[in-house]
C-alpha positions as CSV (number, residue, x, y, z in Angstrom):
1,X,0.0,0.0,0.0
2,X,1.3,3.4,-1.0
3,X,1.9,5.3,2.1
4,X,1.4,9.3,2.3
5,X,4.6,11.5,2.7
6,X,3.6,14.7,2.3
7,X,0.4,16.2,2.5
8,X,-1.1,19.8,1.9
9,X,-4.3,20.8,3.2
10,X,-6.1,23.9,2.5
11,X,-2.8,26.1,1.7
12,X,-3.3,29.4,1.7
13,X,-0.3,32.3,0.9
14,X,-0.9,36.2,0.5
15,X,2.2,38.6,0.2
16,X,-0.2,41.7,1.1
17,X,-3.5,41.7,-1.0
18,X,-1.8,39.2,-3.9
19,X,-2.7,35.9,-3.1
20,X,-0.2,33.3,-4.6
21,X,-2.2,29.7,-3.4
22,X,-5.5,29.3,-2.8
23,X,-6.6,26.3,-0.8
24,X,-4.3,24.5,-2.4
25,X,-4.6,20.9,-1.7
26,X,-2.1,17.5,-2.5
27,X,-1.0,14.7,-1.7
28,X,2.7,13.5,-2.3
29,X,3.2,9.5,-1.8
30,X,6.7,8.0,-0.4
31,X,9.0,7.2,-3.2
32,X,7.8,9.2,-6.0
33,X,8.7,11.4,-8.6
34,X,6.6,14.5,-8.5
35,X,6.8,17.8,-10.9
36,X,4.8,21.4,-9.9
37,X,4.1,22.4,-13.5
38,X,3.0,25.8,-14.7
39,X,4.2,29.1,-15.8
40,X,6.1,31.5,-13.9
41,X,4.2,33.3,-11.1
42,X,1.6,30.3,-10.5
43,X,2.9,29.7,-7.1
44,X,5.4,26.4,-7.6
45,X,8.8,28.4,-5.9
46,X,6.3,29.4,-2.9
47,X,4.9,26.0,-2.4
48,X,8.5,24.4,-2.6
49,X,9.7,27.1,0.4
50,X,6.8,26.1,2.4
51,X,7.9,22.6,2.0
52,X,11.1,23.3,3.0
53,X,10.0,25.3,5.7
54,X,11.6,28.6,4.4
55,X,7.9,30.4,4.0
56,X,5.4,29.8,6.4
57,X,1.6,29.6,4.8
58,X,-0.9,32.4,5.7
59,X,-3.4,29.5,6.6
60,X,-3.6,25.7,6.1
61,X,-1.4,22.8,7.3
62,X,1.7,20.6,6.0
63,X,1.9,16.7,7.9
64,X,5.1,15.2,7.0
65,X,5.2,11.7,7.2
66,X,1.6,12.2,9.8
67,X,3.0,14.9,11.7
68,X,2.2,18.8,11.4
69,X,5.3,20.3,10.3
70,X,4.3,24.1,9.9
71,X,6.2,25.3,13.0
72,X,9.1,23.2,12.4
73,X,12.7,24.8,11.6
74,X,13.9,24.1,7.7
75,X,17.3,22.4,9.7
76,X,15.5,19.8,11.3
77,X,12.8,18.5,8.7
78,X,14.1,15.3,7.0
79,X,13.9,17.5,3.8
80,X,16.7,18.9,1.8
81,X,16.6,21.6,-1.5
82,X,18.4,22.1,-4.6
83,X,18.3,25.4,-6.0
84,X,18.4,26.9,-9.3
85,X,21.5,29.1,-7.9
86,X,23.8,25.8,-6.1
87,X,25.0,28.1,-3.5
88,X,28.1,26.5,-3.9
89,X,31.1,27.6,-1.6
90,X,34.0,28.9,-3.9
91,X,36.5,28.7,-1.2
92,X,35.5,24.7,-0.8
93,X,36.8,22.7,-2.9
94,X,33.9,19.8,-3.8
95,X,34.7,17.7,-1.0
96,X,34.2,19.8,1.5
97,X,30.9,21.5,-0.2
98,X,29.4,18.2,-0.1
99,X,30.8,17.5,3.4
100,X,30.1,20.7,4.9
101,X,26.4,19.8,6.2
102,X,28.0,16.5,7.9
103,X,30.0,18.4,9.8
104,X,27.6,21.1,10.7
105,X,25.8,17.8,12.4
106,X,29.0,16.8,13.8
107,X,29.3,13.3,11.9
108,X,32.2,11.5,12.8
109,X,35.0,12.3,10.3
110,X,35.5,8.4,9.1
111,X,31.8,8.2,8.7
112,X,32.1,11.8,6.8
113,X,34.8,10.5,4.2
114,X,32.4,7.3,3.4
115,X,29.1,9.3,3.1
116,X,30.9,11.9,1.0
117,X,32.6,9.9,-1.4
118,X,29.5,7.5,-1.6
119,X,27.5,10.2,-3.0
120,X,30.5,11.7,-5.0
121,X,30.2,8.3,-6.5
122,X,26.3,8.4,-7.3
123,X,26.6,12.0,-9.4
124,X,29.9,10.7,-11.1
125,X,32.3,12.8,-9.6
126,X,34.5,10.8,-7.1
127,X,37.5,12.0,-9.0
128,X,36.9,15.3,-8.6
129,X,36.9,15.9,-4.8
130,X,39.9,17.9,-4.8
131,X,38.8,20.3,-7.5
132,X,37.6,24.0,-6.6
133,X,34.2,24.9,-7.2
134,X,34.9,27.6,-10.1
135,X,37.3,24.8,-11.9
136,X,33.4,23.1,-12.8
137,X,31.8,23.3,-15.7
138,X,28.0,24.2,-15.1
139,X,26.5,20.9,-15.3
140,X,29.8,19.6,-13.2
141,X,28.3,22.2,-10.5
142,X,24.6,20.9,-10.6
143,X,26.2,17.3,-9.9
144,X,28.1,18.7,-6.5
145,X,24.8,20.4,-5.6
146,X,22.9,17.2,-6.0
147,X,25.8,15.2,-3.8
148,X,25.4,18.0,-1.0
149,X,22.2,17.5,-0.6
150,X,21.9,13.5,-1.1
151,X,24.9,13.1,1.5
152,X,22.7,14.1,4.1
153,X,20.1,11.1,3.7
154,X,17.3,13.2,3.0
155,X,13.5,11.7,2.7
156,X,12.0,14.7,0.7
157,X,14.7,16.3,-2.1
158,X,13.3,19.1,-3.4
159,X,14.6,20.8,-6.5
160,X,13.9,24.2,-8.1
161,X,14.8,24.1,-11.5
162,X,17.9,23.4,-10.9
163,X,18.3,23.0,-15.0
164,X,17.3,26.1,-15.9
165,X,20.6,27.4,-16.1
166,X,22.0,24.7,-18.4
167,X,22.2,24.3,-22.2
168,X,19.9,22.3,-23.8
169,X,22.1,19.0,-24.7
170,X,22.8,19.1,-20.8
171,X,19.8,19.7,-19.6
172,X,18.3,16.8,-21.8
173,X,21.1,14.2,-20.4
174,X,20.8,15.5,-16.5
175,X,17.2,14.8,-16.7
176,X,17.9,10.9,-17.2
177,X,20.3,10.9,-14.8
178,X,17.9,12.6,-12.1
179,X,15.5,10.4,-12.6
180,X,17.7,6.9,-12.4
181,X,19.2,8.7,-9.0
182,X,15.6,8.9,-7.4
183,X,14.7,5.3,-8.4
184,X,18.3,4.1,-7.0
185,X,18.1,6.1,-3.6
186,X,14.5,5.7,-2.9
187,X,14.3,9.0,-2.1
188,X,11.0,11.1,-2.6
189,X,11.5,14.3,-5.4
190,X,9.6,17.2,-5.6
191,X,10.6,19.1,-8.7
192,X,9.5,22.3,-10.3
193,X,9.7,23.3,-13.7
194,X,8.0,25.5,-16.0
195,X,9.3,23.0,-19.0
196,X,6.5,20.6,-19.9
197,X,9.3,18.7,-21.5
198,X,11.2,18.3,-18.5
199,X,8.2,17.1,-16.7
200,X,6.9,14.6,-19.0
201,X,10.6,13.1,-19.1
202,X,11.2,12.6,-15.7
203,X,8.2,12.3,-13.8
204,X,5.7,9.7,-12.0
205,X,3.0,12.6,-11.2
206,X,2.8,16.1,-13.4
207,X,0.5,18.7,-10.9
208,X,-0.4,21.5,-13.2
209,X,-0.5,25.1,-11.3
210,X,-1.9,28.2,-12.7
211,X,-2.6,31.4,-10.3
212,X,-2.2,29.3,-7.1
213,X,-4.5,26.7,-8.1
214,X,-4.0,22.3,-9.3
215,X,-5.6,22.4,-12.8
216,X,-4.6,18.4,-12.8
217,X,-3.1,15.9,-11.3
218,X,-1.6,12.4,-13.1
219,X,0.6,10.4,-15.0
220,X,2.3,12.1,-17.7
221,X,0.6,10.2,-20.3
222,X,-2.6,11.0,-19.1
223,X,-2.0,14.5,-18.8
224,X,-0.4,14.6,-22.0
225,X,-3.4,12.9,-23.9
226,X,-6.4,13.5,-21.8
227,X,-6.3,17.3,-20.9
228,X,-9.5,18.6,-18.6
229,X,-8.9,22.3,-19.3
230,X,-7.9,24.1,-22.5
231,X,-4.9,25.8,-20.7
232,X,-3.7,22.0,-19.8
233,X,-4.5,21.2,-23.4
234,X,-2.0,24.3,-24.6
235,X,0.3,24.3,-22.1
236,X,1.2,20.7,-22.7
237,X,2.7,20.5,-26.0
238,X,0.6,21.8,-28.9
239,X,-3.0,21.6,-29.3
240,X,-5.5,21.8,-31.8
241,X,-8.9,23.2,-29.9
242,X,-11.9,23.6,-31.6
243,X,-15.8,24.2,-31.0
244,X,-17.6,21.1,-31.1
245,X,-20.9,18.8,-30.2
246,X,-21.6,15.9,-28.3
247,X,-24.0,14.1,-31.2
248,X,-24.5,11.0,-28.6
249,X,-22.4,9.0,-26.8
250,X,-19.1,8.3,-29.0
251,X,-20.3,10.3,-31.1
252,X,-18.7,14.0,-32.0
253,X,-18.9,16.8,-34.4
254,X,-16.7,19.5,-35.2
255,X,-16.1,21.9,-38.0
256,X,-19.3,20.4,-39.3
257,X,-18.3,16.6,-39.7
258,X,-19.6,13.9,-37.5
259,X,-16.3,11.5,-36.0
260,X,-16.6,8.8,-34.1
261,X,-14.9,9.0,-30.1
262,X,-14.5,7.1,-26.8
263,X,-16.7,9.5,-24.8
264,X,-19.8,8.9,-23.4
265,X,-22.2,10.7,-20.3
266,X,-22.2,13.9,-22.3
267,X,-25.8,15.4,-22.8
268,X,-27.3,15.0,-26.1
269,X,-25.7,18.0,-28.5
270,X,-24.4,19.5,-25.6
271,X,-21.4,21.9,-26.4
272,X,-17.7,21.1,-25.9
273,X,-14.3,21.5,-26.4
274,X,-12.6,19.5,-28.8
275,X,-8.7,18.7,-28.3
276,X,-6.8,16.7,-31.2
277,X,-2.7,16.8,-31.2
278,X,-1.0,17.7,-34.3
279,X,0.2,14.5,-34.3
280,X,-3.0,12.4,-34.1
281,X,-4.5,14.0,-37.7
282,X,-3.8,11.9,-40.4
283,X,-3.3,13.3,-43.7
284,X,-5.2,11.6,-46.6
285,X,-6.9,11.9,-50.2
286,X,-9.3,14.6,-50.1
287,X,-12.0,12.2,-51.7
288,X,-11.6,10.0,-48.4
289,X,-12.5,12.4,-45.5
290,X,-15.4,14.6,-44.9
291,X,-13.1,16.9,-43.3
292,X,-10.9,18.8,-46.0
293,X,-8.7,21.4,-46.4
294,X,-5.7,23.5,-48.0
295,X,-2.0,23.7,-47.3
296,X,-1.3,27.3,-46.6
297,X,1.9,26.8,-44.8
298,X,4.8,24.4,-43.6
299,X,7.7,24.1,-41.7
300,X,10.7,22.0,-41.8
301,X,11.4,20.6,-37.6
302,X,14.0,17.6,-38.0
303,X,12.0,14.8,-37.8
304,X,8.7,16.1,-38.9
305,X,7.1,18.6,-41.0
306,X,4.6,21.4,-39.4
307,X,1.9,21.8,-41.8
308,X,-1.0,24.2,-41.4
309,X,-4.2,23.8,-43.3
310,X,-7.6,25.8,-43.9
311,X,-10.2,23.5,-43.5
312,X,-13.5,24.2,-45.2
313,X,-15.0,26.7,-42.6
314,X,-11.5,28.7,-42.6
315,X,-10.5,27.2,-39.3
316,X,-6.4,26.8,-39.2
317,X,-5.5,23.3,-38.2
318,X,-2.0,22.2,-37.2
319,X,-0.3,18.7,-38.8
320,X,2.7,17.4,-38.0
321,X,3.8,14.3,-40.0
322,X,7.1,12.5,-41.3
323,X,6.0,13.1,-44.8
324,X,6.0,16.4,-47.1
325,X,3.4,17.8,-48.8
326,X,3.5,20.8,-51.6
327,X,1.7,23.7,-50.5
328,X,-1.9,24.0,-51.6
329,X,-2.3,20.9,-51.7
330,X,-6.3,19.7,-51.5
331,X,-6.2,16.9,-48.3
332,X,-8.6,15.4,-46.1
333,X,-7.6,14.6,-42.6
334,X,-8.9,12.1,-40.2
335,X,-8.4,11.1,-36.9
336,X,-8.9,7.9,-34.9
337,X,-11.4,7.7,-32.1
338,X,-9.2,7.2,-30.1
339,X,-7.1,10.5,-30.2
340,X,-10.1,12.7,-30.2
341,X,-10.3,14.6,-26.4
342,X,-13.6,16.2,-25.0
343,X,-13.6,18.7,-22.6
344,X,-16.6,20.3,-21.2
345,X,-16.3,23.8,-21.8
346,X,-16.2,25.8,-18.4
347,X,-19.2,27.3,-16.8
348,X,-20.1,30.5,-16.6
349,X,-22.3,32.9,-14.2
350,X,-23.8,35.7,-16.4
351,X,-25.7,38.9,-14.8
352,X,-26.7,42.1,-15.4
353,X,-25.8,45.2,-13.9
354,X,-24.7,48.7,-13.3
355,X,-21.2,50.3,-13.3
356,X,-21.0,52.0,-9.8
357,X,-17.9,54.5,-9.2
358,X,-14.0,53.5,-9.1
359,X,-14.7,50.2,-11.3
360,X,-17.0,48.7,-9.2
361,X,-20.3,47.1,-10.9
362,X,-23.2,46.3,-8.8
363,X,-25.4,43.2,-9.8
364,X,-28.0,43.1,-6.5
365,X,-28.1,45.1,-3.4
366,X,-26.1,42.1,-1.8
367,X,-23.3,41.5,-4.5
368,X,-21.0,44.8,-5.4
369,X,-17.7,43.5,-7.2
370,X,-14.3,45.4,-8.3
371,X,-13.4,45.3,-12.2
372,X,-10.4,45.9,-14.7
373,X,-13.3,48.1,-16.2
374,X,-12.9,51.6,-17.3
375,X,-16.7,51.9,-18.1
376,X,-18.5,55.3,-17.1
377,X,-21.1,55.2,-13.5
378,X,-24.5,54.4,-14.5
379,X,-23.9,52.6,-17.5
380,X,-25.6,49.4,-17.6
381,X,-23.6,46.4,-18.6
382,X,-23.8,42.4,-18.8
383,X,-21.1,40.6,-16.4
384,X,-19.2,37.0,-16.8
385,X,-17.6,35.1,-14.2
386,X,-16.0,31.8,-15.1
387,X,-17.4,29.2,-12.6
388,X,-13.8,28.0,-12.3
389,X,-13.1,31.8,-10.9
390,X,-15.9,32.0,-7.7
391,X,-13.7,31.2,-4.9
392,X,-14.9,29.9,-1.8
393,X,-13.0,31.2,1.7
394,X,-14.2,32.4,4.7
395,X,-16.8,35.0,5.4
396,X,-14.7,37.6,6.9
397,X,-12.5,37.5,4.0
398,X,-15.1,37.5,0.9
399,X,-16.7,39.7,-1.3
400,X,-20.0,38.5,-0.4
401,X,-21.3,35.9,1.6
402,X,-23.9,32.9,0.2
403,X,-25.4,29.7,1.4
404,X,-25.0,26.3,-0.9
405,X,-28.0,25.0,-2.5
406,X,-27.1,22.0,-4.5
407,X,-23.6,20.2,-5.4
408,X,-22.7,18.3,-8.5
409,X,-19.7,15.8,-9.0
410,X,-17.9,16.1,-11.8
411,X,-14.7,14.0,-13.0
412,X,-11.9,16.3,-10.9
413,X,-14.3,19.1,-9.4
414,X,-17.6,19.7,-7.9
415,X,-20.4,22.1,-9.4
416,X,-21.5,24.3,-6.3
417,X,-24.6,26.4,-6.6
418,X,-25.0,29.1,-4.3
419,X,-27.9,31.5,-3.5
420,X,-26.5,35.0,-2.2
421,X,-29.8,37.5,-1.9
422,X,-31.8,37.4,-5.0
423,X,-29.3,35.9,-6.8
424,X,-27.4,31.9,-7.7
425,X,-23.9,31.4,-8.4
426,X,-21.5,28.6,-9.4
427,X,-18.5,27.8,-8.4
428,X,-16.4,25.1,-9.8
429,X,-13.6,23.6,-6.9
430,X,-11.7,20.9,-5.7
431,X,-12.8,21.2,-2.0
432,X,-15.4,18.9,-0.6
433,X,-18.2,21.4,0.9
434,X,-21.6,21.1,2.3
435,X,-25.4,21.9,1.3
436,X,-27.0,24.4,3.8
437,X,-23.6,25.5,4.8
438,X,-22.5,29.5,4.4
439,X,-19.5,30.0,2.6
440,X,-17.7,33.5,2.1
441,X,-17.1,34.2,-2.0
442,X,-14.9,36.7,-3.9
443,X,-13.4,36.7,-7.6
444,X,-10.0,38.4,-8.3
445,X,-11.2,42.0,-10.2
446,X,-9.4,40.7,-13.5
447,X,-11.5,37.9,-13.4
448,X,-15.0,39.7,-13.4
449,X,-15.6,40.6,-17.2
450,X,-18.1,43.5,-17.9
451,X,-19.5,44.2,-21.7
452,X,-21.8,47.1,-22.4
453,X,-25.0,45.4,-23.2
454,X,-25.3,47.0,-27.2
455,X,-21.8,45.3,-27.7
456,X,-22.7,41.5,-26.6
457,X,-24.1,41.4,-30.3
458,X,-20.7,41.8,-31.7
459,X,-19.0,38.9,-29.8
């Protein structure tokens, strides 16, 4: 049975009024190989520190290995950190960087010589232990880094990109050798990146972040073919995402064509996302596919060709394939069931109102929001909220305040339907909560978009 190392509940982290995690929740399992994936600024660095115990959260708990770890000094969690910067001492040679720890714990110096040159010997550098630090090649100094903190016998490594500072042949040959040293030292990684190659290389579990919040959770394969969100969907590799339909179960349509898919518990022609990967479109005789287009443009990447095509309603569509084709080219393209994704498209909360002074738009006498908008007082306007953007916290801390209705499971999130005065919002989250309960609610200002109601026709 897997056993639980490290686990996150209800993180919270503000630095003033910006809030970098919100009730951020995970689960990290002895032995594994875990990447924080996302761009920069979603909140991965901060999370790491917390881990480490070099931040503290604003709210929430860490367990360690069962126990509650938030008041405990970085020195004496079982946890050790590679940085992007090593932090290397230049007046150390690499011996005594990778010893230096051992001796800070008073280790006895036979034992020292053993543990050093043991882990000298797992990052390939037992014949370097004499050499000074700025006598290393970049890569060389990654390796010591790594030995530093290994020698210590660590349960929990964590490492903040610490690749980003190499070329790219390096980078591509330390990532296979990080990931045999986890498997050979049994030792639990946390890694952060904001290369989706890097983290479909090397890890067990991808976590996708974006503005303090898990998008998903799983295996790289899954995450890779199987997006849930249309960021996840482009910020994985590339994407082709278009409008589509839900004909019936395994049954799709997009840019007019009906295709056959794996999907099912959809409602009848209800609308969705449609993902296909460049390299899932196959490239055939325009005579044999309902779906066809023209080559407009191509581009020459090594071991495939990029081709763009217009498909019959104008929509660009992105091939890649081992084979050339002249530019324009009539094709058809197809695709097998089995490489057709379908998201639901996210929710949204829709209401009119009235632009009140400083930004702020009023939607009922019990719900007054702030906006990016520049619009003038008075005017009246139409508002969107994502239902992935209603966050839940407490009362004191909210916008407004509403009690829960209803709940709906859905595959990584729960639908949760709110009344607040005259008025019902949804909000889409990860967190298990209650009907009847009272919850607080806000949305961040830029999330809250306002369109004068003449314009709506023009979207």
């Amino acid at each position: 049975m897997e056993k639980v190392l490290v686990d996150l509940k209800n993180i919270c982290q503000s630095f003033g009024d910006f809030e970098v995690l919100h009730d951020f929740n995970l689960q990290i399992m002895e032995n594994e190989f875990v990447t924080l994936l996302g761009p920069s600024g979603c909140g991965k660095t901060t999370l790491l520190r917390m881990i480490g115990g070099f931040d503290s959260p604003t709210s929430g708990e860490i367990y360690f290995d069962g126990k509650l770890i938030n008041d405990v000094e970085p020195n004496n969690r079982p946890i050790n950190t590679v940085f992007q910067k090593y932090a290397l001492f230049t007046h150390l040679n690499v011996f005594e960087n990778v010893a230096f720890g051992l001796k800070i714990k008073k280790v006895p110096k036979n034992e020292i010589e053993k543990r050093v040159m043991d882990a000298l010997k797992q990052v390939h550098l037992e014949e370097y232990r004499d050499r000074k630090i700025d006598q290393l090649s970049g890569g060389q100094q990654q390796r010591v880094a790594m030995a530093r903190a290994i020698v210590l016998k660590p349960k929990l490594l964590l490492l903040d990109e610490p690749l980003a500072a190499l070329d790219r042949k390096l980078r591509q040959d330390l990532r296979y050798e990080l990931k045999d040293m986890q498997r050979s030292l049994g030792i639990t990684f946390i890694y952060v990146t904001h290369d989706q190659e890097e983290a479909l290389t090397m890890s067990d579990t991808v976590v996708i972040m974006n503005e303090g919040r898990i998008l998903q959770i799983g295996s790289p394969e899954m995450i890779y073919n199987e997006p849930e969100t249309r960021f996840v969907a482009n910020f994985i590799g590339e994407s082709n995402i278009v409008d589509g339909q839900m004909i019936k179960d395994k049954v799709c349509m997009f840019e007019g064509v009906q295709f056959p898919c794996t999907y099912t518990g959809f409602s009848k022609n209800e609308e969705v996302d449609i993902v296909i990967r460049p390299e899932d479109f196959l490239i055939v005789n325009k005579n044999e596919s309902k779906l066809t287009g023209r080559i407009d443009s191509k581009t020459f990447q090594g071991a495939l060709h990029e081709i763009n095509i217009i498909d019959q309603n104008g929509t660009e569509l992105t091939v890649h394939t081992t084979k050339d084709y002249p530019l324009d080219l009539e094709v058809g393209l197809t695709v097998d069931p089995e490489n057709i994704t379908v998201m639901k498209k996210p929710g949204v909360n829709i209401y009119t109102g009235v632009m009140e002074e400083d930004g702020y738009v009023r939607i009922s006498d019990d719900i007054l929001l702030e906006t990016d908008s520049e619009l003038e007082e008075g005017t009246d306007v139409v508002v969107r909220i994502l239902t992935q953007d209603v966050l839940l916290d407490d009362i004191d801390e909210s916008d407004f305040e509403g009690t829960i209705e209803d709940i709906k499971k859905r595959d990584m999130y729960y639908d949760v339907y709110i009344k607040s005065g005259d008025k019902r919002i949804i909000s889409s989250t990860s967190k298990v909560h209650h009907v009847g309960e009272t919850t607080g609610i806000w949305v961040k200002k830029e999330k809250v978009v306002v369109n004068v109601e003449e314009d709506l026709s023009n979207e």
